[in-house]
MARMARVEX-415012 format. One record per atom (N, C-alpha, C): residue in one letter; atom name; x, z, y. Coordinates in pm, whole numbers. Atoms other than C-alpha are relative to their C-alpha. Last residue first. Layout:
REM MARMARVEX-415012
resn | name | X | Z | Y
a | CA | X | Z | Y
...
This chain:
REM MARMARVEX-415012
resn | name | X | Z | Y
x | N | -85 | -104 | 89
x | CA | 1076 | 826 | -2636
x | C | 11 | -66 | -110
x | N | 48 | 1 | 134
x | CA | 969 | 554 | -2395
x | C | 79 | 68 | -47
x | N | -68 | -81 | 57
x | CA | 917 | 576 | -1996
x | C | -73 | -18 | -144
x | N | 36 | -3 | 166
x | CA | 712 | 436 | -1711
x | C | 149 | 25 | -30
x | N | 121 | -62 | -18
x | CA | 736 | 394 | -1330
x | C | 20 | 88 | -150
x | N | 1 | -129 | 66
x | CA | 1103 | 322 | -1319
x | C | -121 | 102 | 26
x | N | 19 | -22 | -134
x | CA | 1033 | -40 | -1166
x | C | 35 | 165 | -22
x | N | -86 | 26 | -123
x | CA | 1240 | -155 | -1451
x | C | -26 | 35 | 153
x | N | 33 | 145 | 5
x | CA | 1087 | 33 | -1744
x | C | 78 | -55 | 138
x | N | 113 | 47 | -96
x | CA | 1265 | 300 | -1877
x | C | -19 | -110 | 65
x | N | -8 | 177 | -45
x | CA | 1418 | 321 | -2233
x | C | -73 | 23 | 112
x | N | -74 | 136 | 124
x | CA | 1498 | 627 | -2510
x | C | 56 | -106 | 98
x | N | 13 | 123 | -79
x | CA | 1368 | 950 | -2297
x | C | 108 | -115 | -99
x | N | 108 | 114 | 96
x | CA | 1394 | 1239 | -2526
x | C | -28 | -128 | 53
x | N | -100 | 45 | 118
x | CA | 1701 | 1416 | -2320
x | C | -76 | -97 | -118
x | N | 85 | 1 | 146
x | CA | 1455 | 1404 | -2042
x | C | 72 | -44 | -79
x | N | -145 | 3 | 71
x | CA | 1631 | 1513 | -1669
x | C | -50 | -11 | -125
x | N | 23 | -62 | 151
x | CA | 1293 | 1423 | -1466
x | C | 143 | -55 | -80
x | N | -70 | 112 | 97
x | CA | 1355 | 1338 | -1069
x | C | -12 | 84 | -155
x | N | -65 | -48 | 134
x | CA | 1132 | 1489 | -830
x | C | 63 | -88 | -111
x | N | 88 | -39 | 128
x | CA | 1131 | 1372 | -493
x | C | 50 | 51 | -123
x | N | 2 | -111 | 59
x | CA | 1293 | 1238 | -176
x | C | -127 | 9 | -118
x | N | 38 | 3 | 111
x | CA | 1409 | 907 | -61
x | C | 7 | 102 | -10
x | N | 119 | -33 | -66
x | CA | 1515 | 875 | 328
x | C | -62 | 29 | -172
x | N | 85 | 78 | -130
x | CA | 1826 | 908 | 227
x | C | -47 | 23 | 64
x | N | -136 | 119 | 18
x | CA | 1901 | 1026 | -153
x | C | -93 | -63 | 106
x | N | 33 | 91 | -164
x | CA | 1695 | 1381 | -152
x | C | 151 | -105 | -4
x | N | -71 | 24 | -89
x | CA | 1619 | 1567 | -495
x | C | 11 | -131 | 126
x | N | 37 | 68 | -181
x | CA | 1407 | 1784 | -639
x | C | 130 | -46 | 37
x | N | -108 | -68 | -129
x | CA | 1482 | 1876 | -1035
x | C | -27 | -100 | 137
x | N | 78 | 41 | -115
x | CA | 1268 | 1915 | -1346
x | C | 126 | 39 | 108
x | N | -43 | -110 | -147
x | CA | 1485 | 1994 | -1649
x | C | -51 | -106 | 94
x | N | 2 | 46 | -165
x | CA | 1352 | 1852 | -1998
x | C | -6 | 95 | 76
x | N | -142 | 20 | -64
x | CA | 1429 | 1999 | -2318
x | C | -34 | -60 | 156
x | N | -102 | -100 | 44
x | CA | 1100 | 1933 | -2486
x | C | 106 | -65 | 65
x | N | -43 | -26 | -111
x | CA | 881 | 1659 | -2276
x | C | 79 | 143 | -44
x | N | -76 | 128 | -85
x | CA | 775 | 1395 | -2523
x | C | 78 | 134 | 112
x | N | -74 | 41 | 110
x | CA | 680 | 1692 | -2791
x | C | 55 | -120 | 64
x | N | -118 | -13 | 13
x | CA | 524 | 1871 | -2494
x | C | 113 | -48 | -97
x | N | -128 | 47 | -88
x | CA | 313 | 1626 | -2389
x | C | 105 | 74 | -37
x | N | -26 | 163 | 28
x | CA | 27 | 1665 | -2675
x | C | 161 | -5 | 92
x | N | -108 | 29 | 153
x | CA | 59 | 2095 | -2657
x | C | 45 | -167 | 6
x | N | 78 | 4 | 93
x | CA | -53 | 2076 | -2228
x | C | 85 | -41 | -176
x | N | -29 | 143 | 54
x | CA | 231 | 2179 | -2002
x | C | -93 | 56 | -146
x | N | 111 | -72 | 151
x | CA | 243 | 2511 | -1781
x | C | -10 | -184 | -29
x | N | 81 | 111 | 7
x | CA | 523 | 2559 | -1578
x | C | -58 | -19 | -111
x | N | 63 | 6 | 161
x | CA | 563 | 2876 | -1421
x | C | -39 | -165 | -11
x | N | 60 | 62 | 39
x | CA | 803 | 2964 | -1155
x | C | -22 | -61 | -122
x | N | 69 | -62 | -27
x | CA | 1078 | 3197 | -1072
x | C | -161 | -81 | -6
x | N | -51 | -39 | -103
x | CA | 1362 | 3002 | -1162
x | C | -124 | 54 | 87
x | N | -141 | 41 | -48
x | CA | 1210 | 2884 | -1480
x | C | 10 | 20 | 154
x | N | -43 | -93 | -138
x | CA | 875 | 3038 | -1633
x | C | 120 | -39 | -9
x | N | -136 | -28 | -5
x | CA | 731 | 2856 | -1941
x | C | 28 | 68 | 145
x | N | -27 | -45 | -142
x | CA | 325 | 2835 | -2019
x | C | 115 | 49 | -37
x | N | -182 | -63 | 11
x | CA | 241 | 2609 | -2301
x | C | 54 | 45 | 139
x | N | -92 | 61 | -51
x | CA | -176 | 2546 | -2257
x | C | 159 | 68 | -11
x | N | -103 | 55 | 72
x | CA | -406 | 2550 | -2516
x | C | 100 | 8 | 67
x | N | -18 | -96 | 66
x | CA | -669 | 2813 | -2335
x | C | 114 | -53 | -174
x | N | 173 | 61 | 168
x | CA | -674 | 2619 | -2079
x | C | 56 | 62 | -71
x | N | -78 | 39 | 124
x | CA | -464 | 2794 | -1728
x | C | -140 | -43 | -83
x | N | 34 | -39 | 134
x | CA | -636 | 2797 | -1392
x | C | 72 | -47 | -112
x | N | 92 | -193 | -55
x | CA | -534 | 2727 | -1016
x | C | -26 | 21 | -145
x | N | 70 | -52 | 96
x | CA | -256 | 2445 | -1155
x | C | -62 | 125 | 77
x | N | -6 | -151 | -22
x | CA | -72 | 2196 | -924
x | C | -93 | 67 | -79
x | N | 72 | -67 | -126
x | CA | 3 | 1865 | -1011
x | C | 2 | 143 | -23
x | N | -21 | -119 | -53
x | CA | 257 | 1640 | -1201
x | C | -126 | 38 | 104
x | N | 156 | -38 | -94
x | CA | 240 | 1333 | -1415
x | C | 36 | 180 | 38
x | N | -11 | -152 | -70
x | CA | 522 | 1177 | -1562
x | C | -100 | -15 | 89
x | N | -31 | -46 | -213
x | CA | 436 | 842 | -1696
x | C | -35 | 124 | -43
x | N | 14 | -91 | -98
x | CA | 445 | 641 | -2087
x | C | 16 | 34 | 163
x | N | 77 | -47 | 78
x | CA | 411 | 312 | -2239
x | C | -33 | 171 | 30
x | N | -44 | -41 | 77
x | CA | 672 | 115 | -2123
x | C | -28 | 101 | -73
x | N | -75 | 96 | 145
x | CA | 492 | -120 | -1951
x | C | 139 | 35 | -147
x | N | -150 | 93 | -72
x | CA | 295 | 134 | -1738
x | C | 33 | -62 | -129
x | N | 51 | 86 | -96
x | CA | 37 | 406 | -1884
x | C | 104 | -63 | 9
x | N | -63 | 130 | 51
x | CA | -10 | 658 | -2144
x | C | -18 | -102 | 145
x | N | 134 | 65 | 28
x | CA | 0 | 995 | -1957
x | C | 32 | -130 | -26
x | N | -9 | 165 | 45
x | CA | 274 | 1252 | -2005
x | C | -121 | -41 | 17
x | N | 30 | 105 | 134
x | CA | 276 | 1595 | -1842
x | C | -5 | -116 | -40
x | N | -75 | 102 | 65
x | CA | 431 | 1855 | -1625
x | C | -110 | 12 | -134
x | N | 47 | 85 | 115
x | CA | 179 | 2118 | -1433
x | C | 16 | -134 | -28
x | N | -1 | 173 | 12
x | CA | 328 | 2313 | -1184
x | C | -10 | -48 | -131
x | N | -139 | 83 | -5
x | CA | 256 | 2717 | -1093
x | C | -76 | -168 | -54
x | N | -24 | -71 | 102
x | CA | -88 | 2965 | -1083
x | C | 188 | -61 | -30
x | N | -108 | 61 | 116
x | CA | -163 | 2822 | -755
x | C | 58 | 115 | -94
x | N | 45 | -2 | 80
x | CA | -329 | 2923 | -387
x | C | 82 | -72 | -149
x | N | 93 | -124 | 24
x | CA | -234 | 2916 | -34
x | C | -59 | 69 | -132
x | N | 128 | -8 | 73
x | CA | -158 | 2614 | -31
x | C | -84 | 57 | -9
x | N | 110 | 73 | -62
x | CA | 109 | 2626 | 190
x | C | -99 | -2 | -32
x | N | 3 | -77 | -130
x | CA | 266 | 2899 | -43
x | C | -66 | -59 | 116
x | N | 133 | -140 | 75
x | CA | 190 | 2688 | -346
x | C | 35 | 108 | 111
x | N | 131 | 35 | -4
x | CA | 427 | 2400 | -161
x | C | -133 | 94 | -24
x | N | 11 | -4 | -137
x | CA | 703 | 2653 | -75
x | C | -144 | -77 | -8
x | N | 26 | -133 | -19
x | CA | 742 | 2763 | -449
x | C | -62 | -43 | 171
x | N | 46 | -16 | 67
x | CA | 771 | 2409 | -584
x | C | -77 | 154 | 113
x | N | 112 | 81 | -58
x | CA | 1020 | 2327 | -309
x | C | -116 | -17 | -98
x | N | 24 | 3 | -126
x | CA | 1221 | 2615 | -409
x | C | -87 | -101 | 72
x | N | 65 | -120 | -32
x | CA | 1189 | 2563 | -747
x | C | -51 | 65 | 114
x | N | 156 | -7 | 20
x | CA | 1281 | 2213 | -744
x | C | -107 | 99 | -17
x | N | 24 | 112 | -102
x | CA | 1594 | 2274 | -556
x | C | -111 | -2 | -67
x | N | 40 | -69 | -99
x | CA | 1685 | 2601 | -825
x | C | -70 | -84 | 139
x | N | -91 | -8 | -75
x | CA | 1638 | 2327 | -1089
x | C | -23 | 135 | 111
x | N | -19 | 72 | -123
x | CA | 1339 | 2353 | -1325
x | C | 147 | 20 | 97
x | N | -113 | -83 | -124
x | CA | 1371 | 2413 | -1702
x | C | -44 | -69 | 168
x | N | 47 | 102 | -161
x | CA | 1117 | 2311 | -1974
x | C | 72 | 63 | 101
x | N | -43 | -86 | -107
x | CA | 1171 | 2500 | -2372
x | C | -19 | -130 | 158
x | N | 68 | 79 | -101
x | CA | 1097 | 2449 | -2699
x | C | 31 | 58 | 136
């Protein structure tokens, strides 16, 4: 099992929790929603649960509840900028089909 971030999403990972002031690292997970049945969900973590899968990639921890990680093995988190368009883009070798507005996602 395993969750990778890019050195680009590390760095802008690391800079946000330095504004912050506060943060244990980033918390990747699935929630049912949209027309294809899953969504990436991301926020920031002050406390771990006492289920949670904590990984460390390029100097940051990402912690991901047991349910999501069986949609989100192998996946590499990575920041990037096309434009005026910036954000995180999810590299998910389990991904099957996304939906057309590319909210949602099916394994």
């Amino acid at each position: 099992m395993s969750i990778s971030l890019t050195a680009n999403a590390a760095r802008h990972v690391n800079r946000y929790l330095e504004r912050r002031g506060k943060g244990l690292g980033l918390r990747l997970g699935v929630r049912t929603t949209g027309c294809s049945g899953l969504a990436y969900k991301l926020e920031y973590v002050d406390e771990l649960a006492p289920e949670d899968q904590v990984f460390e990639s390029n100097g940051v921890r990402v912690i991901i509840d047991p349910k999501s990680l069986a949609y989100l093995d192998g996946t590499e988190l990575d920041y990037t900028r096309e434009g005026l368009n910036e954000g995180f883009r999810f590299n998910n070798p389990n991904e099957k089909a996304q939906c057309g507005c590319g909210e949602s996602f099916t394994v």
